[in-house]
Every structure is written in C-alpha cells, then in structure tokens.
C-alpha positions in Angstrom: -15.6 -16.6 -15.2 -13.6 -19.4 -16.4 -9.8 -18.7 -18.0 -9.1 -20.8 -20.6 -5.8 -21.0 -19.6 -6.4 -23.3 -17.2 -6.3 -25.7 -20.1 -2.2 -24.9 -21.1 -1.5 -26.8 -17.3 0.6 -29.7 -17.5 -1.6 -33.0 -17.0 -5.0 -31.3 -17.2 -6.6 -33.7 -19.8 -6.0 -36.8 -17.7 -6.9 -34.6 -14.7 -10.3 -33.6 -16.7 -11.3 -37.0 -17.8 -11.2 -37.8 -13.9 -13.0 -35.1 -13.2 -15.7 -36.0 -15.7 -15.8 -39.5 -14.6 -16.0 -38.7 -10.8 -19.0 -35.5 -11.6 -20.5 -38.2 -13.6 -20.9 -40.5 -10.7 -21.4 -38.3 -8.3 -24.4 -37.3 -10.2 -25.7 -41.1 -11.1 -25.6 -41.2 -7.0 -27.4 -38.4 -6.7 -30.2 -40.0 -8.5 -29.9 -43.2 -6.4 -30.8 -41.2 -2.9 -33.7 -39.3 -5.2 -35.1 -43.0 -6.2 -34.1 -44.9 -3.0 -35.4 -42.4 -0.5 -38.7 -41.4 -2.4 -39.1 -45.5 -2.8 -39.2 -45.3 1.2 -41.1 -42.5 2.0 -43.7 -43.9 -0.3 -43.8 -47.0 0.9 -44.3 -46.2 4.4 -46.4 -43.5 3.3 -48.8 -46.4 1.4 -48.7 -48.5 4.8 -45.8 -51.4 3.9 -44.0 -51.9 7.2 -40.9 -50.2 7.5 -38.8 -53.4 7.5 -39.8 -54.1 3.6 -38.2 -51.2 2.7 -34.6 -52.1 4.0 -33.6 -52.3 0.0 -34.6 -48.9 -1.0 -33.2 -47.4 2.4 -29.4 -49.5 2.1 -29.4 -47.7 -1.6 -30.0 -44.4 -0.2 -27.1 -45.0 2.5 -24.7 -46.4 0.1 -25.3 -43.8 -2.6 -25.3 -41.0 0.0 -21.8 -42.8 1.4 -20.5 -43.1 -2.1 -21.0 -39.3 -3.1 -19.3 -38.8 0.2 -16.8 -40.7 -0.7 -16.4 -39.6 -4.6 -16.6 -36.0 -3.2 -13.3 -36.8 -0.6 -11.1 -38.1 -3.3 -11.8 -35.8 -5.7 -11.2 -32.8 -3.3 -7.8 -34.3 -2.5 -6.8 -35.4 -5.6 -7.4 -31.6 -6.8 -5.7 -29.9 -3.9 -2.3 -31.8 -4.7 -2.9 -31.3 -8.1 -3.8 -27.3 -7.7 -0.7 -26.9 -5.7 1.6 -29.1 -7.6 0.7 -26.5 -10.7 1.0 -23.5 -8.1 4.7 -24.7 -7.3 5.5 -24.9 -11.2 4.2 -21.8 -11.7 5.9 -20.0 -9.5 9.3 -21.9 -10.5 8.5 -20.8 -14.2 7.6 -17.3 -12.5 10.7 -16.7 -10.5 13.0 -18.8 -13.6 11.6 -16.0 -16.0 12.6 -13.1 -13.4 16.3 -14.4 -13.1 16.6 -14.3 -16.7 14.9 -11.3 -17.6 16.6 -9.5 -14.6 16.2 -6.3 -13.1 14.7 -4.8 -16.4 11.5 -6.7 -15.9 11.5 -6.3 -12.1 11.8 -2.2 -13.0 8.7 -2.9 -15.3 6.9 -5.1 -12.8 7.6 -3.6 -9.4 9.4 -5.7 -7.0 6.8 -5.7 -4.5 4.2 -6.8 -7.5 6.6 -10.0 -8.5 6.9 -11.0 -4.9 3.4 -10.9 -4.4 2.7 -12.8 -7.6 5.3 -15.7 -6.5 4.0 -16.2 -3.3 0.5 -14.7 -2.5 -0.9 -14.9 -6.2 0.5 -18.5 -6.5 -1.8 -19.6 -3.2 -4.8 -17.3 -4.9 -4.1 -19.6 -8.4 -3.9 -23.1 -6.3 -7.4 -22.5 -4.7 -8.7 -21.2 -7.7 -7.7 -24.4 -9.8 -9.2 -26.6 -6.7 -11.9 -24.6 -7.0 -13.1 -23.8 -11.2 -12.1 -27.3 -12.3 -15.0 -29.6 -10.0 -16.8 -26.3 -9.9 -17.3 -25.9 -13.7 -17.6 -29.5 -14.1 -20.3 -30.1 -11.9 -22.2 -27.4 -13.7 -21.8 -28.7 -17.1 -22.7 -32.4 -15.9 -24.7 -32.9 -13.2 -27.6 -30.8 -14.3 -27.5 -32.5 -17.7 -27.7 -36.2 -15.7 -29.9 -35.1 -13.4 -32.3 -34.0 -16.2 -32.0 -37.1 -18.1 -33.5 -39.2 -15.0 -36.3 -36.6 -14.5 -37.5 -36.4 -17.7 -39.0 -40.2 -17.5 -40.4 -39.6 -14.4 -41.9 -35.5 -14.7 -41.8 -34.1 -18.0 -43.0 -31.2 -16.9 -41.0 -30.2 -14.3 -37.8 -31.2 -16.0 -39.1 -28.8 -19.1 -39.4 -25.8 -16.1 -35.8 -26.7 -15.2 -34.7 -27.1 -18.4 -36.4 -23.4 -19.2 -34.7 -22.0 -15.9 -31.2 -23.1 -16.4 -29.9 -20.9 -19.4 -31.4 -17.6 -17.9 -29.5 -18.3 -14.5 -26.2 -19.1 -16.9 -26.6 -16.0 -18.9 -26.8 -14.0 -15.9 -23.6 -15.7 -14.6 -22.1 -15.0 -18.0 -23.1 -11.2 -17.4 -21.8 -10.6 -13.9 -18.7 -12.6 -14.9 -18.0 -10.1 -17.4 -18.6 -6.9 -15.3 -16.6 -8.8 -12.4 -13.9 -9.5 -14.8 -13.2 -5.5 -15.4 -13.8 -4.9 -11.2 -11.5 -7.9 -10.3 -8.6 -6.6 -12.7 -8.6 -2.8 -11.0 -8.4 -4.3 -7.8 -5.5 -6.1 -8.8 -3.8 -2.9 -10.5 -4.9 -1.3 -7.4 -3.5 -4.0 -5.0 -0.3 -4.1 -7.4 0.5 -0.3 -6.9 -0.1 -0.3 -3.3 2.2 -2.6 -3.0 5.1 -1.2 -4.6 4.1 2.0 -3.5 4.6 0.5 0.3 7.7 -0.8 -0.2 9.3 2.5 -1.9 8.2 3.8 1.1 10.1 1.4 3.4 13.0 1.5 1.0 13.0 5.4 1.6 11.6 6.0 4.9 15.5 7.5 6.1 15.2 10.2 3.4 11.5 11.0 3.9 12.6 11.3 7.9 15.8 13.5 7.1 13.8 15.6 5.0 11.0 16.1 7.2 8.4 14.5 5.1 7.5 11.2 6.8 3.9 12.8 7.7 2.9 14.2 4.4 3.6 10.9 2.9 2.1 8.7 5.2 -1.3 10.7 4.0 -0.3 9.5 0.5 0.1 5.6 2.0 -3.5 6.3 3.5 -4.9 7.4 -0.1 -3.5 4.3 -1.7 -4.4 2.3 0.5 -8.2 3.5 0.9 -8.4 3.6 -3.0 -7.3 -0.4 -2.3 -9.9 -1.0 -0.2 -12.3 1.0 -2.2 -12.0 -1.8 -4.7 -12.3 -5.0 -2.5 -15.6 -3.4 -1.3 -17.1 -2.8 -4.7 -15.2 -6.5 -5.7 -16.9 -8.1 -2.5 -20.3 -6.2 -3.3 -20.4 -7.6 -6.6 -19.5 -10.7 -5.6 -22.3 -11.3 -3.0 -25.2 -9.7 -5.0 -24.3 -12.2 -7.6 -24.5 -15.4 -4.9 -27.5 -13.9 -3.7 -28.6 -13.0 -6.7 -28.3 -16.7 -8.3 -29.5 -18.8 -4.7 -33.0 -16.2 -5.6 -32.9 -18.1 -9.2 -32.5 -21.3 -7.4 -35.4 -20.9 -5.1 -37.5 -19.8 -7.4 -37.1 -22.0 -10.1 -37.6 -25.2 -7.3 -40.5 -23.0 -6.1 -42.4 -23.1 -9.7 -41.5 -27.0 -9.7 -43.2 -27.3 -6.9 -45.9 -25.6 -7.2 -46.8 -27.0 -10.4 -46.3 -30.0 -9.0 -48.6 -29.8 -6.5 -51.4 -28.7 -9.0 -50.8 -31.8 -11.0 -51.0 -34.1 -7.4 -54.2 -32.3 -6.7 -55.9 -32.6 -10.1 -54.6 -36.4 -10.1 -52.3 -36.8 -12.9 -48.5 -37.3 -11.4 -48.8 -40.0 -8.7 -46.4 -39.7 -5.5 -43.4 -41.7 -6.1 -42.0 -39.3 -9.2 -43.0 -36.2 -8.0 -41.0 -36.8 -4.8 -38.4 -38.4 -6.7 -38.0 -35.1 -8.8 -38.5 -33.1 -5.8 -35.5 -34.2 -4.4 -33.6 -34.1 -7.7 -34.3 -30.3 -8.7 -32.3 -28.9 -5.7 -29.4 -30.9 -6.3 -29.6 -30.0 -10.0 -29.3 -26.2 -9.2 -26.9 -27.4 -6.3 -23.7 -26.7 -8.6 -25.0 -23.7 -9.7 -25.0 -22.0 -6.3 -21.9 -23.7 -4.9 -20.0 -21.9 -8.1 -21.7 -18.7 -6.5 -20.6 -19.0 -3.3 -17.2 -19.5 -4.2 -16.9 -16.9 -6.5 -14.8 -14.6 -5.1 -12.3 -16.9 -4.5 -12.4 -17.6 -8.0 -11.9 -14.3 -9.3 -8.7 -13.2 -6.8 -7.3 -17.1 -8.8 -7.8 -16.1 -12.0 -6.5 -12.3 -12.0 -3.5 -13.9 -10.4 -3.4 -16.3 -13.0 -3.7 -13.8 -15.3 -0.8 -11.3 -14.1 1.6 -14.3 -13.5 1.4 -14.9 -16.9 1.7 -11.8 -18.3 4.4 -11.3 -16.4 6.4 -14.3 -17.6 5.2 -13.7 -21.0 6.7 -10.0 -20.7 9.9 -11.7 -19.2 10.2 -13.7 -22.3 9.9 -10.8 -24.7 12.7 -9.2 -22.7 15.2 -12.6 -23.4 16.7 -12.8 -25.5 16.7 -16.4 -27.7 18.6 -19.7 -26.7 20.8 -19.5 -29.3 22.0 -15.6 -27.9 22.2 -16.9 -24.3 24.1 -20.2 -24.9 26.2 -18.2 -27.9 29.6 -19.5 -27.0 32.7 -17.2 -25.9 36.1 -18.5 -26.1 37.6 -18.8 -22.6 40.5 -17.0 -23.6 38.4 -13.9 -25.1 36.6 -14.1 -21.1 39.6 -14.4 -19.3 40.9 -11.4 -21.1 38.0 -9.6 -22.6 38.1 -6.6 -25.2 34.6 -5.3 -25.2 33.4 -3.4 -28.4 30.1 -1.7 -29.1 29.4 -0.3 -32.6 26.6 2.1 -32.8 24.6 0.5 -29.6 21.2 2.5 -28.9 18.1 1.5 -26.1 14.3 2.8 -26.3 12.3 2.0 -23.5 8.9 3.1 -23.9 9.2 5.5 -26.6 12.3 7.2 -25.1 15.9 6.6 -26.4 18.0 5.9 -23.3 21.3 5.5 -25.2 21.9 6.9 -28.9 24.3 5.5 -30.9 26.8 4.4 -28.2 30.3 3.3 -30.0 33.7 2.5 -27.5 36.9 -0.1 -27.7 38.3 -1.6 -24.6 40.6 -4.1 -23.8 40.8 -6.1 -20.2 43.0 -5.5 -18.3 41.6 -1.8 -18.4 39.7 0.7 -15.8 36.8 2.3 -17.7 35.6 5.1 -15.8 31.8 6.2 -17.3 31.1 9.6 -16.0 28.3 11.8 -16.2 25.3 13.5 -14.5 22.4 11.9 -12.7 20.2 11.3 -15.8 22.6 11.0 -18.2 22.0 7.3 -19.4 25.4 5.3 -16.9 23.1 2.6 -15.2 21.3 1.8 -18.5 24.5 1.2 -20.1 26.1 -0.3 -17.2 22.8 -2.6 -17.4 23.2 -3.2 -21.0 27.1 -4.1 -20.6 25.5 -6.5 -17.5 23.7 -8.3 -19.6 20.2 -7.1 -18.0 19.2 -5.4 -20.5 19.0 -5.7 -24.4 19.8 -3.2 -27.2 17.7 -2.0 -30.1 20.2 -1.3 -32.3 23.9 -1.9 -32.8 25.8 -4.7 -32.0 28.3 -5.9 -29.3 31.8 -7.6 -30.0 33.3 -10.0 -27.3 36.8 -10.7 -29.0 36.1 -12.1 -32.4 32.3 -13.1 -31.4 30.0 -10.8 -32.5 26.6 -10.8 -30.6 23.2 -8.4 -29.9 23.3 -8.5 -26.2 25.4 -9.9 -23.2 22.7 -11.8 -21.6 24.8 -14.6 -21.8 25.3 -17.6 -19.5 28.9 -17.4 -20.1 28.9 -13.8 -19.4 27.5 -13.9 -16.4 29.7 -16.4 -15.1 32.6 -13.9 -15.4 31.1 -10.6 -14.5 30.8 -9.4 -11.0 28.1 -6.2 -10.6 27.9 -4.1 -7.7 25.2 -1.8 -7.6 24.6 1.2 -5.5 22.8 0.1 -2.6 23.7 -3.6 -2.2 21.2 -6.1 -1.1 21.9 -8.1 2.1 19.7 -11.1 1.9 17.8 -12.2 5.7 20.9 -14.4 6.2 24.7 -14.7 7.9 27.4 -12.1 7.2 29.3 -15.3 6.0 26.1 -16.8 3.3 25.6 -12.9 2.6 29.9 -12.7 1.5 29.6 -16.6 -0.2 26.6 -14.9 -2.8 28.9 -16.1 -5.6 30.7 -18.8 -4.0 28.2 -20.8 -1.6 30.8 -23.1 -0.6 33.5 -20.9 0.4 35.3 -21.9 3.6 35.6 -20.0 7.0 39.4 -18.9 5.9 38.3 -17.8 2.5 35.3 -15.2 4.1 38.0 -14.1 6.6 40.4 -13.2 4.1 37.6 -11.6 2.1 36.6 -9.5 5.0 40.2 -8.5 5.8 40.6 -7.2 2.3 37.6 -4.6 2.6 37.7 -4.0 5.9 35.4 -5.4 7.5 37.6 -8.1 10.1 37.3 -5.8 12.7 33.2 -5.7 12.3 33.0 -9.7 12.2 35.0 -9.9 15.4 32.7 -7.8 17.3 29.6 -9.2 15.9 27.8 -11.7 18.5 28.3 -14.6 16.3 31.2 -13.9 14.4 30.7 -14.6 10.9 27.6 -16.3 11.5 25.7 -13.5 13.3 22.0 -12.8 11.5 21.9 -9.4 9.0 19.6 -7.6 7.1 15.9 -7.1 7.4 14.8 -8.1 11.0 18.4 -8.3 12.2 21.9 -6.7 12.9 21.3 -3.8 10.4 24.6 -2.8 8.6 25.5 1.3 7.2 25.5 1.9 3.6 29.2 1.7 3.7 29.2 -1.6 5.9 26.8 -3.2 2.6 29.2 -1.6 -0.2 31.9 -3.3 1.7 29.9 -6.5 1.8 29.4 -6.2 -1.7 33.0 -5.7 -2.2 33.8 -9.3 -0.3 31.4 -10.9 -2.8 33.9 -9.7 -5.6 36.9 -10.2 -3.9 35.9 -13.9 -2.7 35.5 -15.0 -6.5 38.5 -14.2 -8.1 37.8 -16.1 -11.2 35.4 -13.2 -12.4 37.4 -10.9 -14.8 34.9 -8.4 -15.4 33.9 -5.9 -12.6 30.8 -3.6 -13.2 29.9 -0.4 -10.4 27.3 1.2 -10.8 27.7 4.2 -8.6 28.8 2.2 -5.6 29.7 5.2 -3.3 27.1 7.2 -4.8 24.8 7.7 -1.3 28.1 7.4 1.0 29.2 10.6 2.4 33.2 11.8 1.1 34.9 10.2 4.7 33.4 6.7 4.0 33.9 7.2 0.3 37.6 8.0 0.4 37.7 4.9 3.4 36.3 2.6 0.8 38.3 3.5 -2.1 41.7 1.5 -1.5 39.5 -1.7 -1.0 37.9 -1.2 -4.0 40.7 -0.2 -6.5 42.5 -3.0 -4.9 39.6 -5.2 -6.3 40.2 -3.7 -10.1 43.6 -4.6 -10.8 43.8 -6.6 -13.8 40.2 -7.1 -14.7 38.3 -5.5 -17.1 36.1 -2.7 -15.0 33.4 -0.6 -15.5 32.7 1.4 -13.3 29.8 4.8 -13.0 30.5 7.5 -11.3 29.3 11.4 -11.4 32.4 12.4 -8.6 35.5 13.1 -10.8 37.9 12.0 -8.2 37.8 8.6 -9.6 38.8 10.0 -13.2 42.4 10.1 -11.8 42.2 6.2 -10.7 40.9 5.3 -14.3 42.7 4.1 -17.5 39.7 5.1 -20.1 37.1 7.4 -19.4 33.8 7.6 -21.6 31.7 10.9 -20.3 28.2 10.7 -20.7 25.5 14.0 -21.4 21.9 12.1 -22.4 22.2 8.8 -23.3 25.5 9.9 -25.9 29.3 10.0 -25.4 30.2 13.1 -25.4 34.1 12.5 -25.0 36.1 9.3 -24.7 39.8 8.8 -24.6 42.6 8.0 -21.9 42.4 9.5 -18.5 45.0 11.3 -18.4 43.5 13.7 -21.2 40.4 14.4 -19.6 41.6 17.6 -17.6 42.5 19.3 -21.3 39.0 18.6 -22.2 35.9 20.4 -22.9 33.9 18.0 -21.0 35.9 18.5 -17.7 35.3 21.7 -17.7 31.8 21.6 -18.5 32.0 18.7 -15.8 33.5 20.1 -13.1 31.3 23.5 -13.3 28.3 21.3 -12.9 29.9 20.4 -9.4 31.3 16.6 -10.1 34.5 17.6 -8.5 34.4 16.4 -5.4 
C-alpha cells in the first residue's frame, strides 16, 4: 500500500520531518479538544455555572482552530510539493524518451508514454498529497493518542491497543491482493490505449478495406475487458473502506461498552471516560481516512510504478555519457565515411540484423533495398542513432564507437521517416522543426524547393494557417513534402536518412516527389530505404537486404548484372 519509492523524491526528508512535526501536533491538539471539552461537559454536568468553564471551552476552540489550521498548511504545503515532483517526473519521463527514442516508444506504446506524462503524472501528484499525511497520521496519531489515554483508561486504551494490529494486518492483506488487481488494470488500461490509437492511426485502411465494423467489435472487447478491471479494482477498493470503517465501529463500540460497565459498577469516574470517548474515534480516524482514499492511492502508485519502469527501461536502452558525448571531429561530420564491421541487433530473442559489414564515404547515395521484412528500418534506426547494436562496432572517420546515439550525430543527421508527423501547429513551426528561428524568406524558399509554394498561397493563412490533428489535414504526399522542407531548411546537416519515404504514396505522387527529393541528396551522405527499384538507378551504392543480412553490396551501376536484381525484380520491386 505504500511504495517505497516515494522515499528516492528529491526533498522528501525535510518534507517528512514536517510532516512528522505537523501529525505530531495535530495529534497533541487532538488531545486538547478531548480534555478541554470533557472538562466542560463535566463541569456543567456537576452543576458549576457555565461561565466557570470559559478556560476549558477557549482550549477546546483554540485547539479545534489550531488542528484546522495545522490541517490547511499542511494540505498546501503537500499539493505544491506533490506537483512540484509530478512536473520533475514527467521532465525526467519525457528527457528519458528523447534519448532513448523511438526504440523505447516501440517497446512502450506511444499512447502508453503519453498517458504516463500527462494522466499518470496527475494520478502520482494526488497520490504523493495523499500517502505522505495519510501514512503519517497512521503511524503517529494513534501512538499519541494512546499515550494520553493510557493515564486516564487503561483499559480501554489496552482494547485499542488490541484492535489496532488486526485492522493493519488486514490493510496489509487487501493491499497486497489490490496490488496484483491495480497492476492488470493498468496493463489493461495501457493496451487499450495503444490499441485506440492504432486504430485512429489506421482507420483509412480499415475503411478502404471494408473492415471498420469488424474492428470496432475488437475496440468494444478491449475496452469492456478495461472496464472489467476498474469494476473488480473499485469493488475491492470499497469492500476494503467498508470493510475497515466496520473495524472502526466496532472497536469504539467494545470501548464503550466496557466503559459503561465500569461507570455502572463505579470504578472510572466521568471526566476520563469521556475524555477517552472522544479520543478513540479520532485515534481510528487515520485509519479510515487512508480507506477512503484508497483508490486514489492505488491508480498513484501504479503510475508511479510504470513511470519508472519506463525510464529505467529508457536508461537500459542509452547508451553511457561517455558514448553520447564521444567526440567527432567536425571535419569527419562534415564529410562523413561511415563503416560498420560485423554489426548485428537481437531484440527480444530474435536477430534483426546478422553480421552487417559496409564502407561509405559522404558525398555518396546509399540505396538499402529489400523486401518488407527484411531488416532496412532497423538498420536505418541503428545508423539514426535510435537504436543500439549487440555486436560489432561502428567507425566515424578515425573514431571508432558502439552506436551513433551521439549528440554530435544528431546534430548532423536529418531522418525522414515514412509517414511524417505534423505537430498541432503552423505550416511554417511544422517546416522550422529543425530550425525554430528560421525567417518568413527562409520557409518560402524551403516550400518552393519541394513544391509546396503553391499550397501555402492558397492556405487561409498563408504560412501560418493551423495543420494536423484538429486542423487543415494535409495528403501523405503534402506531409513527405513537409518533411522534405525540414531537410532542405537546415542545410548544415550532412547526413540524410529515408526510411521508405514514398513507401504509402501511389507511383504519380511518387515520381512528383522525386526531383525534390534527389535535389535534397546532392553532396550529403544519404541513406536512404526503399523496396521500389526505380530508385537503384538514382543511387551511387546499393546494399540489398534478404533477413536482417546483405546479400549484395557494390556500385549501382552493377546491380542489373546481379543475382539479387533478378531475384529482386521477380519478387515485384520493379516498379
């Protein structure tokens, strides 16, 4: 019921000691409306006119205005403390993601590490408002509340005393079957979520193939197995409250009752019995507060929980400091030569890429060719730098290295993959991706040199009409062309990486597309995937790929004596 990794937060000790001291009084005051309101009832009760009781009733007031008070501050202090972490978190969350790249987001689900950075960070704020006064109050105020019965009812604080570990133990037990419940509704949230958003990333194909209907039966099952878990989650969750307030009750029912023997028979007098009666419902108080709040609780710390086994999977995937800030010579990135010596990947028990050995030297037009399958995006991503190898090693110039997740890298390589993403923004903020403060006359020239001048004049707002999600919606050949501004706006970047760009375009727009783009290759280093061998002619190297190994390698313009064009071209890539 309580993570222990709430303890790894920056500035939970001081916060804790605060805590402590706050619980602490909260509790002494506590014990000053028991003493100061019995003190009153009593004395009226014995006769004293009311007035003479004016002391006991101004203690009552002020510690009932005090726990008030305590019981403000520390709410706030812990809500801007809660959401100060929630912020970090999700900095460190979304931090890790850049640098781990699309590798972990292919692990993860992108519809799972969006709702982790903004839904499960809210879940872990109120969860760390919540467990930290929560868990404190039942470790403390029991235990001071206890202390000041003792002295005045032995008895009933032994039956409290006696009470308190079974309702703990209990907590304890539901806490661990909740644990188990709370983490398949998460899986179960998790996988809805991607599932919905692969659905909405694909609803044009399920349409053109007549399938829309059969799957929206498959979003129904997901989506009722979803809500199949809540329920059971929620059930749990309020058996256990009601489940613990029954403890409660029945625990301040035997105080009472004994109580009232004792009063009968003589031996407790009036002042401490009521004193402890009011005492032994606050001392449960914390108890059933945690219970109420449980579920709350448990949706915080599952969150917690996946946020950091995400970032802890996104560090496994980086690779270490001294491999990202590895320094490459400006000279040997302004004309690369790129050389992998016996380069494999395994992901998940399967080898992607076996033993992957090639030699090129910028300027040069590396054409990697190759089925559907056949392992050209996870080599593209290795040569991106988004993924790492297993084996081999990689040679930039005279600097040897393991992978190309490398600041430096970066900086110089431009990828374009197959569908483009066009961010809720302006054509003109979606163009500057790479160069955010590009001026009006450097986007126009960039849109002139793919084509797209003639789209920006017609827009409403020029350059500064709305796309993407929610707004003007561009074609798949208007977003490759987009994606091709990007490049062409940063010239400085001397390594070009395509990863099928033209690979869902029909042969018109293709063919349309194809001056802009080998416009955008000369004198850079390029890699670029394609299974359609009318690109071979366009390349300087070609590397064919038949899974995960090269099958053939060598200059372009021996492909068409090869083997592998043959064996190419009758598997249809001509075209």
């Amino acid at each position: 019921m309580f993570d222990r990794a709430i303890f790894e937060l920056d500035g939970i000790k001081p916060m804790m000691a605060v805590v402590v001291a706050l619980t602490v009084a909260r509790a002494l005051a506590v014990v000053g409306q028991a003493v100061g309101l019995a003190q009153a009832i009593v004395g009226v009760w014995q006769g004293n006119a009311l007035e003479e009781q004016a002391a006991w009733i101004a203690l009552f007031f002020c510690c009932f205005v005090a726990r008030q008070v305590i019981l403000a501050a520390q709410d706030h202090m812990l809500d801007r403390y809660a959401y100060r972490q929630a912020d970090s978190l999700r900095e460190s969350l979304l931090q890790a993601v850049f640098e781990a790249g699309p590798a972990l987001v292919g692990r993860r689900g992108s519809a799972a590490v969006v709702n982790s950075a903004i839904e499960g960070t809210e879940h872990v704020a109120a969860y760390i408002a919540l467990i930290i006064p929560k868990m404190t109050a039942v470790g403390i105020v029991p235990l001071v509340l206890l202390i000041a019965m003792i002295p005045l009812d032995l008895v009933s604080a032994f039956i409290a005393l006696a009470c308190f570990p079974f309702i703990i133990l209990y907590m304890i037990m539901i806490g661990y079957t909740a644990k188990d419940d709370a983490a398949k509704r998460h899986g179960e949230f998790e996988r809805m979520s991607n599932h919905f958003i692969d659905s909405l990333r694909g609803i044009d194909t399920l349409k053109a193939f007549g399938r829309s209907r059969d799957h929206a039966g498959r979003i129904f099952a997901v989506s009722e197995r979803f809500r199949e878990a809540t329920m059971k989650t929620l059930r749990i969750a309020t058996l256990s409250s009601a489940v613990l307030d029954t403890f409660a009750t029945l625990a301040l029912a035997a105080v009472a009752i004994m109580m009232g023997f004792r009063l009968v028979e003589g031996t407790l007098s009036f002042l401490p019995a009521l004193s402890v009666l009011i005492m032994v419902p606050e001392y449960f108080r914390p108890i059933r507060e945690f219970a109420s709040d449980y579920h709350a609780s448990l949706d915080g710390r599952t969150s917690l929980a996946a946020i950091r086994e995400t970032i802890d999977e996104a560090r496994a995937l980086r690779p270490q400091n001294a491999e990202r800030d590895l320094a490459l010579s400006s000279e040997a990135l302004e004309a690369p030569s790129v050389t992998l010596e016996n380069v494999s990947f395994d992901y998940a028990g399967y080898t992607a890429l076996n033993d992957i050995s090639f030699s090129v030297k910028s300027p040069c037009k590396v054409g990697i060719i190759g089925a559907s399958g056949s392992g050209k995006t996870t080599l593209l991503n290795l040569l991106s730098g988004f993924s790492d190898p297993s084996s081999g090693s990689i040679h930039i110039g005279t600097t040897t290295c393991s992978t190309l997740r490398n600041h430096q890298w970066h900086a110089h390589a431009t990828f374009i993959p197959q569908d483009p993403y066009l961010f809720h923004a302006s054509l003109h903020d979606n163009v500057a991706f790479y160069q955010p403060h590009a001026t009006d006359k450097d986007i126009a020239r960039a849109l002139e040199a793919v084509g797209l001048d003639v789209l920006a004049r017609e827009l409403p707002q020029g350059i500064d009409t709305p796309i993407g999600a929610g707004e003007r919606m561009l074609s798949g050949g208007q977003a490759q062309r987009v994606a091709l501004a990007r490049a062409f706006l940063d010239s400085s970047r001397t390594i070009l990486l395509f990863d099928e760009p033209t690979a869902h375009l029909d042969v018109e727009t293709e063919l349309e597309l194809k001056e802009s783009t080998l416009a955008l290759m000369e004198n850079k280093l390029v890699f670029f995937a394609t299974h359609r061998l009318h690109w071979a002619a366009n390349m300087d190297y070609i590397i064919v790929m038949d899974h995960g190994r090269i099958t053939w390698q060598g200059p372009s313009d021996k492909l068409k004596n090869s083997d592998a064009w043959t064996r190419l071209s009758a598997e249809g890539g001509l075209r």
